[in-house]
N, CA and C atoms as an extended XYZ file, in Angstrom:
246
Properties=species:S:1:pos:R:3:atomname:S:1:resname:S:1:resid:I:1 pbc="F F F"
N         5.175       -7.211        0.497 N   UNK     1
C         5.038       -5.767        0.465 CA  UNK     1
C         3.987       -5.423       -0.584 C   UNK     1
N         3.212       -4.343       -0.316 N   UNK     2
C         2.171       -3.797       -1.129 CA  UNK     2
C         2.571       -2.954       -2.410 C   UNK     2
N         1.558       -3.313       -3.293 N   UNK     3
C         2.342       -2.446       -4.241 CA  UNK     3
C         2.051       -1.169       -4.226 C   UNK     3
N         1.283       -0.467       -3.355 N   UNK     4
C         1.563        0.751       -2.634 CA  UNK     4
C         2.705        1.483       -2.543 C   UNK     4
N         2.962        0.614       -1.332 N   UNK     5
C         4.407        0.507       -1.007 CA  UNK     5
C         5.896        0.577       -1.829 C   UNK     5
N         5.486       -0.548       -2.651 N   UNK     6
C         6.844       -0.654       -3.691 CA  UNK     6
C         7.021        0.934       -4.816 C   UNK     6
N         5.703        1.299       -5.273 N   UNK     7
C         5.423        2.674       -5.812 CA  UNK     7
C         6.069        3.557       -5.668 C   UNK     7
N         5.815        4.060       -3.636 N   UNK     8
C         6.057        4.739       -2.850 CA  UNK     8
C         7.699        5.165       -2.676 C   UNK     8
N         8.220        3.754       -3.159 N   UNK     9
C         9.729        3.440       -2.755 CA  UNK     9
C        10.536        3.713       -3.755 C   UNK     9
N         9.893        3.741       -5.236 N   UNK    10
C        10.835        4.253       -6.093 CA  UNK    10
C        10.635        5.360       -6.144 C   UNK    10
N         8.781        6.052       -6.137 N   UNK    11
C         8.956        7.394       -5.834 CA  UNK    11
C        10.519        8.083       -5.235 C   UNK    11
N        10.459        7.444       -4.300 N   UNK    12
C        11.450        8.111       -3.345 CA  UNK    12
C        12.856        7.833       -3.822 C   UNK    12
N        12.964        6.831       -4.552 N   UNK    13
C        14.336        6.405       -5.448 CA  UNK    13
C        14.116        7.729       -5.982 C   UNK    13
N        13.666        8.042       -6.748 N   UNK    14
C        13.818        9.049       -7.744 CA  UNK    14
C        14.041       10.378       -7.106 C   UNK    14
N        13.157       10.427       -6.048 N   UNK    15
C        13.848       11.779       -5.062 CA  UNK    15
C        15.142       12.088       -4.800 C   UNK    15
N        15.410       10.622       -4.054 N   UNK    16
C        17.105       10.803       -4.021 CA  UNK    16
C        17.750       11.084       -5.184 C   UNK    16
N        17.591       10.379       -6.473 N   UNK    17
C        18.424       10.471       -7.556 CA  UNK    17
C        18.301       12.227       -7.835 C   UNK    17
N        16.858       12.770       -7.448 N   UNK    18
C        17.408       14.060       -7.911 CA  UNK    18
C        17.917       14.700       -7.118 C   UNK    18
N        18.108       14.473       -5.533 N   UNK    19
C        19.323       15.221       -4.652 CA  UNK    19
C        20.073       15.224       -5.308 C   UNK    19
N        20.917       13.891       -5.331 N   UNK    20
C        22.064       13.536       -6.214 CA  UNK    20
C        22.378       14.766       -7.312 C   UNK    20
N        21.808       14.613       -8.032 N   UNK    21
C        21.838       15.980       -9.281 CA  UNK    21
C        21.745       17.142       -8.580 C   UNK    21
N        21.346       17.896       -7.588 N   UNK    22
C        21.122       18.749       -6.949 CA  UNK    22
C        22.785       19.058       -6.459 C   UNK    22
N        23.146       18.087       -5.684 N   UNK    23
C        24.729       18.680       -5.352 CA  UNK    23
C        25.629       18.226       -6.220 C   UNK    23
N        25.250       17.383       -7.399 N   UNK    24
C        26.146       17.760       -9.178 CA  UNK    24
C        26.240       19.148       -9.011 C   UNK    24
N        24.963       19.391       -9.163 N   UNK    25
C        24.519       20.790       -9.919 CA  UNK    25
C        25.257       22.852       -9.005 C   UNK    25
N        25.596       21.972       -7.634 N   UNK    26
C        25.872       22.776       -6.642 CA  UNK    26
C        24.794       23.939       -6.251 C   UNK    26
N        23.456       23.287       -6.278 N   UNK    27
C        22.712       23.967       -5.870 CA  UNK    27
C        22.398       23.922       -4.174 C   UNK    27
N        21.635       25.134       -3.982 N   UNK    28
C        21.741       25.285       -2.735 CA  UNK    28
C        21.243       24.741       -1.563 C   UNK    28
N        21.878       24.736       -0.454 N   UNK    29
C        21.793       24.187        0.753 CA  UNK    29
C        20.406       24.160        1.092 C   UNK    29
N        19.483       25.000        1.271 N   UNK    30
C        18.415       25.006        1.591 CA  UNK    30
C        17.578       24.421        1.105 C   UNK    30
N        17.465       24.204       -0.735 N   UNK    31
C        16.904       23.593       -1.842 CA  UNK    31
C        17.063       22.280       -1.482 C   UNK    31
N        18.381       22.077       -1.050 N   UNK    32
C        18.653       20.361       -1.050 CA  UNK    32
C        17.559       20.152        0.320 C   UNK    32
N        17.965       20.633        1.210 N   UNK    33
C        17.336       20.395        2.751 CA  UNK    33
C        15.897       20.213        2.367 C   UNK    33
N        14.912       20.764        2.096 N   UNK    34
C        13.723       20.771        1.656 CA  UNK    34
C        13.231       19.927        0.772 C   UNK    34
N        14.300       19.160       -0.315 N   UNK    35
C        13.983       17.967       -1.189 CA  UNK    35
C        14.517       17.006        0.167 C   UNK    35
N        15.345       16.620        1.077 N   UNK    36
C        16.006       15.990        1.841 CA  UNK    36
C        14.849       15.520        3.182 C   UNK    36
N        14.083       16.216        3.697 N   UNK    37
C        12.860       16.844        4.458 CA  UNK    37
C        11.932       15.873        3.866 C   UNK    37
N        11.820       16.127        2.368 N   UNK    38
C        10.346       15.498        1.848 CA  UNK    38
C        10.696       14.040        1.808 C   UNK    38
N        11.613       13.652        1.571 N   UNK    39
C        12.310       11.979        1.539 CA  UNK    39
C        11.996       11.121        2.881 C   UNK    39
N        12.258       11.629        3.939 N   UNK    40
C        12.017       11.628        5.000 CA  UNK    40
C        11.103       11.481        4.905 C   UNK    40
N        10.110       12.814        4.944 N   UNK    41
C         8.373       12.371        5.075 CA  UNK    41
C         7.674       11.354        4.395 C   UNK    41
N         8.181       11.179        3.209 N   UNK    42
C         7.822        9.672        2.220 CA  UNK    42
C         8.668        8.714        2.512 C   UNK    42
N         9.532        8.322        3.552 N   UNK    43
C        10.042        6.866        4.323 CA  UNK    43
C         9.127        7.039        5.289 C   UNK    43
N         8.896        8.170        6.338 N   UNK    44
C         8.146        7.757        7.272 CA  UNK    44
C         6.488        7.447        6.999 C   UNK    44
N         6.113        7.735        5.475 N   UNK    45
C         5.037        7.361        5.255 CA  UNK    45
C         4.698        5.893        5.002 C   UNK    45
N         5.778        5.446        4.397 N   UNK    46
C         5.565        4.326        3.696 CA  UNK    46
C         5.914        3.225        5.114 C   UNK    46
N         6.903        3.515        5.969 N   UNK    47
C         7.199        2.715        7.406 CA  UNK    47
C         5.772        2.766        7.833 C   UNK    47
N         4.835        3.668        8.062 N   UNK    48
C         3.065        3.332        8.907 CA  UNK    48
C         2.914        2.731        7.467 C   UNK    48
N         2.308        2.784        6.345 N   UNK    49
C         1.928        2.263        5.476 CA  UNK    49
C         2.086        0.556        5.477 C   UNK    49
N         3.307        0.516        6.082 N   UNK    50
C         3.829       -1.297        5.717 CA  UNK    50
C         3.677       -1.680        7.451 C   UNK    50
N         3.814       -0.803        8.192 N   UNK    51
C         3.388       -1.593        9.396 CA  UNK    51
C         1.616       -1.834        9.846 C   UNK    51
N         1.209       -0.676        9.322 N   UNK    52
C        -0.083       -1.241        9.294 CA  UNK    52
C        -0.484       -2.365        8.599 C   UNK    52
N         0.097       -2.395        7.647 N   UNK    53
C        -0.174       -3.721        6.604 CA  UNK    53
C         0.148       -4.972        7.512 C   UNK    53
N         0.970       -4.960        7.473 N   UNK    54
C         1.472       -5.607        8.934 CA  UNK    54
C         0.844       -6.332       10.278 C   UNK    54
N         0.114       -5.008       10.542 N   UNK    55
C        -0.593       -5.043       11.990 CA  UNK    55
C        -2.037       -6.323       11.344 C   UNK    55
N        -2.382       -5.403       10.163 N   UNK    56
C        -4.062       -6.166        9.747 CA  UNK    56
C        -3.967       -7.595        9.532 C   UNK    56
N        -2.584       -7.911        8.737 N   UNK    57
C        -2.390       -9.109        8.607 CA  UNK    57
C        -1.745      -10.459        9.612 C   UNK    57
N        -1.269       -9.839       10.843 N   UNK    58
C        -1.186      -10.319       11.965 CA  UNK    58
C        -2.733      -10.655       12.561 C   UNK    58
N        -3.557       -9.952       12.598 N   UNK    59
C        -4.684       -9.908       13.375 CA  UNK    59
C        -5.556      -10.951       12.745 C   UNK    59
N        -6.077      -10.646       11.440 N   UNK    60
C        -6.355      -11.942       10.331 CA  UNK    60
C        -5.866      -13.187       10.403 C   UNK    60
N        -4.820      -13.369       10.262 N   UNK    61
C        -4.409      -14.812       10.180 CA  UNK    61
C        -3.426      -15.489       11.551 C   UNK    61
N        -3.155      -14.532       12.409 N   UNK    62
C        -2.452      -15.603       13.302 CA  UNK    62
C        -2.984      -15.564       14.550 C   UNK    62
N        -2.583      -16.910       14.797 N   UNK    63
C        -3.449      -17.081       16.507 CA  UNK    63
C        -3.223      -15.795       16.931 C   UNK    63
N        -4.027      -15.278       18.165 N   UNK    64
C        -3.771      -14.290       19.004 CA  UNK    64
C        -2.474      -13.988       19.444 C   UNK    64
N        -1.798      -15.063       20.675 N   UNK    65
C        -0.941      -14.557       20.866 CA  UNK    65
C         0.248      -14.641       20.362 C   UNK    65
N         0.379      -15.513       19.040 N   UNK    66
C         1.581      -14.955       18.222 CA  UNK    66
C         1.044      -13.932       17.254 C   UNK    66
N         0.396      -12.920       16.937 N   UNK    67
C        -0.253      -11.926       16.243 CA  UNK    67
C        -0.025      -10.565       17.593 C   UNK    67
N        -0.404      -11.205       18.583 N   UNK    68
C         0.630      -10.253       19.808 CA  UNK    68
C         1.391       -9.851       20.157 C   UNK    68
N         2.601      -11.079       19.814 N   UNK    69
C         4.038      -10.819       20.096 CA  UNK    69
C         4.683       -9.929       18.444 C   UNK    69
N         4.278      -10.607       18.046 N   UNK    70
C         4.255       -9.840       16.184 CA  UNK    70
C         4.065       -8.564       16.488 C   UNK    70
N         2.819       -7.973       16.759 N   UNK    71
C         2.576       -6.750       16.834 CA  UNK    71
C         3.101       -5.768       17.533 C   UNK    71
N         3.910       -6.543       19.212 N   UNK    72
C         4.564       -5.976       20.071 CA  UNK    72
C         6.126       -5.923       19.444 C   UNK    72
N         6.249       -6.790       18.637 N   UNK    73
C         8.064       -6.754       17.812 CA  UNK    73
C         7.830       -5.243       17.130 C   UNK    73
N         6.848       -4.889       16.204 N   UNK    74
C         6.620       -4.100       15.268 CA  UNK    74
C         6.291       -2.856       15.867 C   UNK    74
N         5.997       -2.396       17.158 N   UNK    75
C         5.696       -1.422       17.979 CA  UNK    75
C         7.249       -1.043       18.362 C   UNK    75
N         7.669       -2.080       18.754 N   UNK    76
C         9.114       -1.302       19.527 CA  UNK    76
C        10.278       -1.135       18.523 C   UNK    76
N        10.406       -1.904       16.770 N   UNK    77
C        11.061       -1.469       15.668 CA  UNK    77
C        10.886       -0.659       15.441 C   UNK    77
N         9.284        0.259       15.620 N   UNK    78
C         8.472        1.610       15.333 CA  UNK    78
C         9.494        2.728       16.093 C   UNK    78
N         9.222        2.556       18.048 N   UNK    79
C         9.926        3.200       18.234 CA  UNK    79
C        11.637        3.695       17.929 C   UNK    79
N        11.886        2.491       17.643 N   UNK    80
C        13.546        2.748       17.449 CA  UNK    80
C        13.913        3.495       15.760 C   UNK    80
N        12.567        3.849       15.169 N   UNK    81
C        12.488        5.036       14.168 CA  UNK    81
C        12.716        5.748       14.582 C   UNK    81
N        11.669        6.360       15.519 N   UNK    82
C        11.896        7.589       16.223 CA  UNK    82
C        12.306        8.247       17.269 C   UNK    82
């Protein structure tokens, strides 16, 4: 994993930790939803982030068609994100 990536991931540790404090704090529903929203958008960033990483380094170093089947595993894990 990139250290992009790893960055990206505590970023987002720390997001959660401040939900966490957020419904300590009993703040509001909407506040949380909108910190909850952005977490999301920084997993689904960092999921293209590491599959592209992924994709380049399949293409680089492995024969074709196991860099194929690789790439076709990582397409349909993709879909079952979304």
């Amino acid at each position: 994993m990139s250290d992009t990536a790893r960055q990206r991931l505590r970023k987002i540790e720390g997001q959660v930790k401040g939900i966490e404090r957020m419904l300590e704090q009993g703040r509001g529903c909407d506040e949380i939803l909108t910190q909850l929203m952005a977490v999301r958008s920084a997993l689904d960033s960092v999921a293209s982030h590491i599959v592209a990483d992924h994709v380049q380094e399949c293409v680089k170093t492995m024969p074709s068609d196991e860099a194929t089947d690789s790439v076709n595993r990582t397409v349909r894990s993709l879909l079952k994100l979304s």
